[in-house]
GUBA-747509 format. One record per residue: residue in three letters; x negated, y negated, z negated of N, C-alpha, C, O in turn. Coordinates in steps of 0.001 Angstrom, whole numbers, plus 500000, padded with zeros to 6 digits. Atoms other than C-alpha are relative to their C-alpha. Layout:
N
ALAXYZXYZXYZXYZ/...
//
This chain:
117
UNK499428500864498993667431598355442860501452500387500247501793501439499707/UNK498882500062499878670973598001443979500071499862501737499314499515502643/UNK499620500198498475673065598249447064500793498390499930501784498124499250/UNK499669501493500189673439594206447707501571499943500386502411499208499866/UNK497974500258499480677189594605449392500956500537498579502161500299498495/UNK499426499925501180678130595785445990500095499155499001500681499567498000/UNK499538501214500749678068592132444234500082499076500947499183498789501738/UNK499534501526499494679918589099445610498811499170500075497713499423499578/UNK500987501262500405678120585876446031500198499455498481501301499441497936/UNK499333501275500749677872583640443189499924498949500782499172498668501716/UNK499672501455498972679489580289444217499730499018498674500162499138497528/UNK499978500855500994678061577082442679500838498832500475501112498746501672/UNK498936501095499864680342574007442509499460499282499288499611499215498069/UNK499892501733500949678912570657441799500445499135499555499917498346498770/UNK499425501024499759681489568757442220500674499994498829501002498950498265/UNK499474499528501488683028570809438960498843500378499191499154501343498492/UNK501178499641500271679633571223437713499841501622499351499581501897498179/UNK499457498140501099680207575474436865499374500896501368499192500348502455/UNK500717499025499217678629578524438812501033501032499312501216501028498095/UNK499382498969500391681191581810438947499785500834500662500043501017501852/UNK500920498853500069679350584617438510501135501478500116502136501731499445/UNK499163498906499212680854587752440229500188501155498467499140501050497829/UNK499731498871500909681902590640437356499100501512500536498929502514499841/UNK500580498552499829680079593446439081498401499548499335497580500246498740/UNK501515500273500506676932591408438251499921499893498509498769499756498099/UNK500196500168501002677816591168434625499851501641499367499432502042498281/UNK499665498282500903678612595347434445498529500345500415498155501335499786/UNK501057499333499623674863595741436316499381499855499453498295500389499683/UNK501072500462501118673337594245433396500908500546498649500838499897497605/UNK499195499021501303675617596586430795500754499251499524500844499340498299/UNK498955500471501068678304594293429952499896498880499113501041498557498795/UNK500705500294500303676658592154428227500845498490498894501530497593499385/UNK498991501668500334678222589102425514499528498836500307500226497890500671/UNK500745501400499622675712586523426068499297500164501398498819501269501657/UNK500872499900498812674029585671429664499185498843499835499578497906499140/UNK500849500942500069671418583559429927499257499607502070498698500420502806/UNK500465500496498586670445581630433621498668500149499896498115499843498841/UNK501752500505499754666599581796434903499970499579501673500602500217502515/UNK500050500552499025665873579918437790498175499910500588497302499456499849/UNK501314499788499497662489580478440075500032499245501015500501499650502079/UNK499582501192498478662419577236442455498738500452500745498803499831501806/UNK500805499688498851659338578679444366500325501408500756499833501788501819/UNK499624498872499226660831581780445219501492499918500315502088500731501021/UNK498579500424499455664234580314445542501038500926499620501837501369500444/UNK499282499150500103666005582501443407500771499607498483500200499040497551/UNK499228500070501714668463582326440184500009501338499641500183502091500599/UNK499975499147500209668326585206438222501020500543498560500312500498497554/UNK499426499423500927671092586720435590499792501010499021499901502135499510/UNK500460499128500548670110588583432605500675499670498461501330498634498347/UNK499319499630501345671326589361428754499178499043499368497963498914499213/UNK500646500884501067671394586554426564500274500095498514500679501154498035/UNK500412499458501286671081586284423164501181498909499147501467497794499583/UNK499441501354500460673562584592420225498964498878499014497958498860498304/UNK501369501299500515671927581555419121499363499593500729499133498403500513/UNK500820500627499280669927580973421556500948498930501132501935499097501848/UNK499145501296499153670712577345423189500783500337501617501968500340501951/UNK499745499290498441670393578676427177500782501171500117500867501583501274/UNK499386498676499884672410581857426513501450499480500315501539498373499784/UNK498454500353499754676603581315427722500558501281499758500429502213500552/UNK499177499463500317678758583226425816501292501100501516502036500762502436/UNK498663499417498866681059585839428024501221500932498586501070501617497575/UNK498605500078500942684683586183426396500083500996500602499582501123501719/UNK500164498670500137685656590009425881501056500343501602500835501201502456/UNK499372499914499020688642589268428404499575500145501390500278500744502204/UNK500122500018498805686853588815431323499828501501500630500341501793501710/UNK499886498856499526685990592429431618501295500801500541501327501545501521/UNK498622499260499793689480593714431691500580499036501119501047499728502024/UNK499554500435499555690684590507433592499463500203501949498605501054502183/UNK500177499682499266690574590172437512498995498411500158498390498462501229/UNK500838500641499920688517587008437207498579499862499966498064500797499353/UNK501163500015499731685149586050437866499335499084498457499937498103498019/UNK500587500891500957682924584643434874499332498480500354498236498185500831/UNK500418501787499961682649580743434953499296499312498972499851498818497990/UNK500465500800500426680022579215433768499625498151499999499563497561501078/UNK499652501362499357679842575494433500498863499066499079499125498469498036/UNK501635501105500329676035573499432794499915499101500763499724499419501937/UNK500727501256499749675301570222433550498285499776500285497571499168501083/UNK500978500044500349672490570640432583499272500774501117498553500235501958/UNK500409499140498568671620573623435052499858499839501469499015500097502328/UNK499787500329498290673000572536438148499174498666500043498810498329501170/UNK500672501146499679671149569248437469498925500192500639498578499533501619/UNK501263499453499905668063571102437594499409500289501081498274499987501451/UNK500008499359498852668744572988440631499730499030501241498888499171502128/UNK500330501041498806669342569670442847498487499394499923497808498998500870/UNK501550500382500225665911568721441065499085500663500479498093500013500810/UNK500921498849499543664053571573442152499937499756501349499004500263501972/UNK499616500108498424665317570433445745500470501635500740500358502060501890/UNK499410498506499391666882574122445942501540499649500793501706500476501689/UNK499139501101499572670014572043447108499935498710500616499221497872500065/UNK500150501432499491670544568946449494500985499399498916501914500156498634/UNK499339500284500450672168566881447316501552499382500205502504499082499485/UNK497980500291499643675381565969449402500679501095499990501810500923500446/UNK498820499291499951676976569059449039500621500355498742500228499985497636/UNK499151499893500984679640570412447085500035501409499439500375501789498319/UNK499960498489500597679333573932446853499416500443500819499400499992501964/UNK500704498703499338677162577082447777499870501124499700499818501504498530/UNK499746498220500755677200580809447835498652500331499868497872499802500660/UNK501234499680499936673999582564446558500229501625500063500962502314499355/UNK499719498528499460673779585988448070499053501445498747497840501399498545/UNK500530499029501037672892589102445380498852500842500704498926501552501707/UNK500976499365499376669577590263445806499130501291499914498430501895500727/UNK500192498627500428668917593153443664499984499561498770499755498475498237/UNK499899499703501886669417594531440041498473500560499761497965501349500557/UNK501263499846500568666157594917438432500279500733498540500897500206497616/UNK499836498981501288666061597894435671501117499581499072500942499387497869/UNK498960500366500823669672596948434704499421498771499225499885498682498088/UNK500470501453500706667999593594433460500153498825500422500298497828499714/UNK499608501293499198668523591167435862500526500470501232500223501504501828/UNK499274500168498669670893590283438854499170498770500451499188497668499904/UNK500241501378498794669038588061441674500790499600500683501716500284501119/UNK498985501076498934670679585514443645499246499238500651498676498212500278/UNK501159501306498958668766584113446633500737498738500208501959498588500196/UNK498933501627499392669751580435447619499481500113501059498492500703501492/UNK499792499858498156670561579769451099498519499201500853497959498135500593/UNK501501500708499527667360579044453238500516498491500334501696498141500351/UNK500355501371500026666288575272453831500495499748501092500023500585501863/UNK499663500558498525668072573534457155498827498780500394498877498202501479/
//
């Protein structure tokens, strides 16, 4: 487990359809070139973990970002579609932060989504 004040939110943006994924969460999973999204709509959580090349769901991370002061931007259509499908999202908004919920054996970063209004 992890101390949660040690990764940012990720912030998703529909409106640009892309999720940018904080850099401490990419070093808690070793760095990693490929990430791959998992999404758990009954426990309301996205989860970050080491993806693979070749594989379709995996998003490439460019060597720069480590050294740079930027955050890794990912950008699915496909994903965020999913998410408003799941009803983990109202669908009028434009953006939301998902708060880091713990590192799991350096394998995955959780990200809770914001409770239901």
């Amino acid at each position: 487990l992890m101390n949660k004040s040690s990764i940012p939110d990720m912030v998703v943006d529909f409106r640009r359809k892309r999720m940018r994924v904080p850099k401490a969460a990419l070093r808690m999973i070793k760095c990693p070139h490929y990430v791959r999204l998992l999404v758990h709509p009954e426990e309301r959580y996205v989860a970050i973990t080491v993806g693979l090349e070749g594989d379709p769901l995996s998003h490439r991370v460019p060597d720069y970002i480590y050294c740079s002061k930027e955050s890794f931007e990912i950008t699915s259509h496909f994903f965020l579609t999913h998410l408003q499908e799941y009803g983990l999202f109202p669908t009028n908004i434009t953006s939301c932060s998902l708060k880091a919920r713990a590192c799991l054996d350096e394998q995955f970063v959780v990200f809770s989504f914001p409770d239901k209004e």
